[in-house]
C-alpha positions as CSV (number, residue, x, y, z in Angstrom):
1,X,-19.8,-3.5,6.6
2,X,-20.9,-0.2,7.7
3,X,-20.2,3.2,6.4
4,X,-17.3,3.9,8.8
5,X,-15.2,2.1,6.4
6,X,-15.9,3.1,3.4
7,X,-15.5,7.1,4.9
8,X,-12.4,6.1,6.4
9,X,-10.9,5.6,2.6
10,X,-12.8,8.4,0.9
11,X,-11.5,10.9,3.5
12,X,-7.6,9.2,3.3
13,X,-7.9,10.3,-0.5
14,X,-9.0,13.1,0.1
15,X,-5.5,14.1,2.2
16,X,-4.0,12.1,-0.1
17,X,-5.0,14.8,-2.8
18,X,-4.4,17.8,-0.4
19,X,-0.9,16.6,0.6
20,X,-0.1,15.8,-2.9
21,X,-1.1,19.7,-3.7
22,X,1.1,21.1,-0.8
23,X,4.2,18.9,-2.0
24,X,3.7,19.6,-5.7
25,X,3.3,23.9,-5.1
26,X,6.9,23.3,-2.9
27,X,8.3,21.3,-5.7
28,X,6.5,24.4,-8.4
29,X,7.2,27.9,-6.8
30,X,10.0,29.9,-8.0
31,X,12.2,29.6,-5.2
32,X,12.7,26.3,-3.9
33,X,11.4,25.5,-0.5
34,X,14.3,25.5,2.5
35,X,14.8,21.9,3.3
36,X,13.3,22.3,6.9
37,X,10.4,22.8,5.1
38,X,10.1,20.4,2.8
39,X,11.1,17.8,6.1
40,X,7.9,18.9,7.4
41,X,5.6,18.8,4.1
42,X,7.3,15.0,4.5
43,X,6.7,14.5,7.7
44,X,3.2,15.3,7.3
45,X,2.4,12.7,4.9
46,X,3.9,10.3,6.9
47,X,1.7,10.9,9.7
48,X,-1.6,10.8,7.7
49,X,0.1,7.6,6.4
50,X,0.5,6.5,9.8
51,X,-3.1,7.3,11.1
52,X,-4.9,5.9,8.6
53,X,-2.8,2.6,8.8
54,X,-4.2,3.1,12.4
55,X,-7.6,3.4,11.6
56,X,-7.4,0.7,9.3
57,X,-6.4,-1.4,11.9
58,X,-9.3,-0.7,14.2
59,X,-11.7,-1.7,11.3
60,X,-10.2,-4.3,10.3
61,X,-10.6,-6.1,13.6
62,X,-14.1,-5.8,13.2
63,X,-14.0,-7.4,9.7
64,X,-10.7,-8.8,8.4
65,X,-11.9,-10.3,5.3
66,X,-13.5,-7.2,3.6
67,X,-9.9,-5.6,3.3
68,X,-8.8,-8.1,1.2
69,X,-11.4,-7.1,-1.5
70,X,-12.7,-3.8,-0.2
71,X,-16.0,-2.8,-1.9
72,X,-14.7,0.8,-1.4
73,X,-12.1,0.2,-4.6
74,X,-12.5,-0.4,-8.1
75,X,-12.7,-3.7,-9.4
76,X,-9.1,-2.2,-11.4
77,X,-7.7,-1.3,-7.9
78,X,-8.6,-4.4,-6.2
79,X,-6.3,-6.2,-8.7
80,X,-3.2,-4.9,-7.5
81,X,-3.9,-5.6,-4.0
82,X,-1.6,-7.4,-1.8
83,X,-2.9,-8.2,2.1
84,X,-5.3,-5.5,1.8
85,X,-3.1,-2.8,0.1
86,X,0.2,-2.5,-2.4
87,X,3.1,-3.9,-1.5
88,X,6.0,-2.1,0.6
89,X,8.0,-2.9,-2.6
90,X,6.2,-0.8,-4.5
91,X,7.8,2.5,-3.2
92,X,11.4,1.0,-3.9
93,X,10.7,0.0,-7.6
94,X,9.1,2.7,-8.0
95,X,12.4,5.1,-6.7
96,X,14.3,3.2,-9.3
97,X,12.1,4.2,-12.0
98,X,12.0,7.8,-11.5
99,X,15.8,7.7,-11.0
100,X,16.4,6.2,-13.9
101,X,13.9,7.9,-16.0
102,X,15.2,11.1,-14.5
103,X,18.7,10.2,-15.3
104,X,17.9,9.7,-18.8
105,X,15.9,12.8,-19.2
106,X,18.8,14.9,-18.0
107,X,21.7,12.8,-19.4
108,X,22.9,15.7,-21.5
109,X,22.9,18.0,-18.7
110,X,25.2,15.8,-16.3
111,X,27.8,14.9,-19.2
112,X,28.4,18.8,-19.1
113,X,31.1,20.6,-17.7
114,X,30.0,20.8,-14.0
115,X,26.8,18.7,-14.5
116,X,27.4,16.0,-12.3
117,X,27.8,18.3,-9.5
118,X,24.7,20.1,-10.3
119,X,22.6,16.9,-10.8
120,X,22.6,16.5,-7.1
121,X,20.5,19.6,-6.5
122,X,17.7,18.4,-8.9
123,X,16.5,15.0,-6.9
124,X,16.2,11.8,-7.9
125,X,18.4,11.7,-10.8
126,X,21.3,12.9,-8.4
127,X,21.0,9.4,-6.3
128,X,24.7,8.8,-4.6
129,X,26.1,5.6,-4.6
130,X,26.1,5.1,-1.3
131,X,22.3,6.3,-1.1
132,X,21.4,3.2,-3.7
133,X,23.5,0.8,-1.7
134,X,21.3,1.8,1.3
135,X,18.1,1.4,-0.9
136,X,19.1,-1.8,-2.3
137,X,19.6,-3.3,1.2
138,X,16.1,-2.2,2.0
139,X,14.7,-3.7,-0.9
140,X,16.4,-6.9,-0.2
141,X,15.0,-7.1,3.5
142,X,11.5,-6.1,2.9
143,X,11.4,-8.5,-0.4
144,X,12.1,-11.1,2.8
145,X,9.8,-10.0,4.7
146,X,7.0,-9.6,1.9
147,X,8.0,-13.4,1.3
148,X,7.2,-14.8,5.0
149,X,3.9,-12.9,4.7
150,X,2.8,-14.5,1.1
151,X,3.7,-17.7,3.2
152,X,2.1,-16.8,5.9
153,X,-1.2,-16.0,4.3
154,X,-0.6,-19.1,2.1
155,X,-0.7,-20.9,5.2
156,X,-4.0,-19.7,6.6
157,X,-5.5,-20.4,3.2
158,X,-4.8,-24.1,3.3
159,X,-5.7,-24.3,7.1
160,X,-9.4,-23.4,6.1
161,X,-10.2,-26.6,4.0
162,X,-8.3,-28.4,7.5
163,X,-10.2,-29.4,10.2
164,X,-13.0,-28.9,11.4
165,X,-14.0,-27.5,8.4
166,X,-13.3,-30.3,5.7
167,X,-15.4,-33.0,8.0
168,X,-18.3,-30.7,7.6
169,X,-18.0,-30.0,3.9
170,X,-17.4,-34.3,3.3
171,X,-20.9,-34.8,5.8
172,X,-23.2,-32.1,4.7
173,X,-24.6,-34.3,2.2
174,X,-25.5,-36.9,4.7
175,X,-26.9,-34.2,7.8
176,X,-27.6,-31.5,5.4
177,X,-31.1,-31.5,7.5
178,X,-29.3,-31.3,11.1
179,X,-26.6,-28.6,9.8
180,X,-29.5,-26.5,8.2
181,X,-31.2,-26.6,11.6
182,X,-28.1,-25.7,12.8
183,X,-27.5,-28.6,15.3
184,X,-24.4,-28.3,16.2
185,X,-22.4,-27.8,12.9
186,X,-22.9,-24.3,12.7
187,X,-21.5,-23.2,15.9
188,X,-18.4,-25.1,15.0
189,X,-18.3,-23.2,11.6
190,X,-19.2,-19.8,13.0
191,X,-16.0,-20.5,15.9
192,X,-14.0,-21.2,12.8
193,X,-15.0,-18.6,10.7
194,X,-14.1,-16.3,13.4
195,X,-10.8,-17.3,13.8
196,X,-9.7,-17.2,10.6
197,X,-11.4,-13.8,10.2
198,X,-9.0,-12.4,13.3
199,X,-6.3,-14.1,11.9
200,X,-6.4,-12.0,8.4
201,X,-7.2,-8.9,10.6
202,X,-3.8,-9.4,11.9
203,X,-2.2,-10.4,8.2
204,X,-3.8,-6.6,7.0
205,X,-1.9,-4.9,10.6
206,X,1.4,-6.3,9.8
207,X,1.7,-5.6,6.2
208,X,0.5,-2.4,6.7
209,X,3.2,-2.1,9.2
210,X,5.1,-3.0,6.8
211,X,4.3,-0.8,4.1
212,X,4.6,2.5,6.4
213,X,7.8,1.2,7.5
214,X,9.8,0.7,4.4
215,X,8.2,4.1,2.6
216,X,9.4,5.8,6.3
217,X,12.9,4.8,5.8
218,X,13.1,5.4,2.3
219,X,12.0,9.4,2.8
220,X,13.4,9.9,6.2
221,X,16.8,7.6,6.5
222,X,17.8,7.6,3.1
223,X,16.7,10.1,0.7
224,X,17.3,14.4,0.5
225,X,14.4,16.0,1.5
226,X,13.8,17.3,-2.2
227,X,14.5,13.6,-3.8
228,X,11.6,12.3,-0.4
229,X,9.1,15.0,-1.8
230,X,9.4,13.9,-5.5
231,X,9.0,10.1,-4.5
232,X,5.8,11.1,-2.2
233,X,4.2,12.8,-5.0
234,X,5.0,10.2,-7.5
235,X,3.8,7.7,-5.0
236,X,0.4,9.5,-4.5
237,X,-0.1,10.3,-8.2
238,X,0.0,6.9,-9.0
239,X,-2.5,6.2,-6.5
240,X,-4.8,8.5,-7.6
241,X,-4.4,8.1,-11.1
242,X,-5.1,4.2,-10.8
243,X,-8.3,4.9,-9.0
244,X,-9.6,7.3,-11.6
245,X,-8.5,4.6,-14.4
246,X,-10.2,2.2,-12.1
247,X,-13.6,4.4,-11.9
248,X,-13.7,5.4,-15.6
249,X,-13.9,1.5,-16.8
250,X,-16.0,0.6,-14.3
251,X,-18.1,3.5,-15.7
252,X,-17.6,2.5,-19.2
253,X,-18.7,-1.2,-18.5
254,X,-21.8,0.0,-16.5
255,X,-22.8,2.3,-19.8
256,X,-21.8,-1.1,-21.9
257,X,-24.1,-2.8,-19.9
């Protein structure tokens, strides 16, 4: 692995901060931004979204397998990883949870005179009915789609102990002099090995497809362009903020140690 890669993530979180900083001053200033505006702040992020899925694509044809546990992460990030990233999921559960947290916060407010009418100009909390049918139908398609993935990856995990790899393994014992002289075995190993590492190139391209896709609909099909901006800076946040928990123990064990 070169540098390329690891610059590639540094510099998507450092838009990742910059974008977060332009939605959260729309989201702060007195006046609320016009909704044309706040379409654009969206769009935005869903472009650098969408270019550095791109990128990652490029790289990860060159080497698959190092997405899968990027040295570029904390050992804390890496845990949550699924093919390479988090999982499209992620940004549905995650709507539910700040609707219903914002629900409760503001519960007072909506059982007022004229609250429920005015809790649909704060965000979130002001999710329609029909807006949750719509997100609950998304949920249960991707959740399919995030299952024929886990198989699919499943799948090329058992395929590596299959043929030819598994005769190897079973004879090195008895050619471990021919294999270390690399007569013949190795080429067949090194043709194997670069299959399989395509193959997962491919897994990290359609999940991230994936990904971009469901948060895409959510913030552009579904949501107000006020209740989009909140879930794109909740969504970034918590990216962030799990890569500085990430770096702080990893800086605590280092001093432990």
């Amino acid at each position: 692995m070169d540098g390329r890669f690891r610059s590639c993530f540094d510099e998507w979180v450092r838009e990742q901060e910059s974008d977060l900083n332009e939605l959260l001053e729309s989201m702060q200033s007195e006046r609320r931004e016009s909704d044309s505006r706040l379409r654009e702040l969206v769009e935005k992020s869903m472009r650098h979204y969408k270019e550095y899925s791109e990128k990652r694509r490029a790289l990860a044809r060159e080497d698959g397998p190092t997405f899968f546990c990027p040295p570029w992460c904390t050992a804390f990030e890496n845990s949550f990883l699924w093919l390479g990233g988090c999982r499209p999921t992620l940004s549905i559960r995650l709507l539910y949870a700040l609707s219903g947290y914002e629900l409760e916060a503001h519960l007072d407010d909506i059982l007022a005179p004229g609250g429920l009418a005015a809790a649909f100009q704060r965000g979130l909390v002001g999710l329609s009915a029909a807006q949750l049918a719509t997100v609950n139908d998304l949920h249960c398609r991707t959740l399919k789609e995030e299952d024929r993935l886990s198989a699919k990856m499943a799948t090329l995990q058992e395929d590596v102990a299959d043929k030819p790899l598994l005769p190897i393994a079973v004879d090195r014992a008895r050619r471990r002099a021919e294999v270390a002289e690399g007569s013949g075995g190795r080429e067949v190993v090194e043709a194997t090995m670069k299959e399989h590492e395509e193959k997962l190139a491919g897994m990290v391209e359609e999940a991230d497809q994936l990904r971009v896709a469901t948060l895409r609909t959510l913030v552009t099909e579904i949501l107000t362009p006020l209740q989009a901006v909140e879930l794109l800076v909740a969504a970034k946040q918590l990216q962030l903020s799990v890569r500085q928990w990430g770096q702080r123990r990893d800086l605590h064990h280092r001093q432990r140690g």
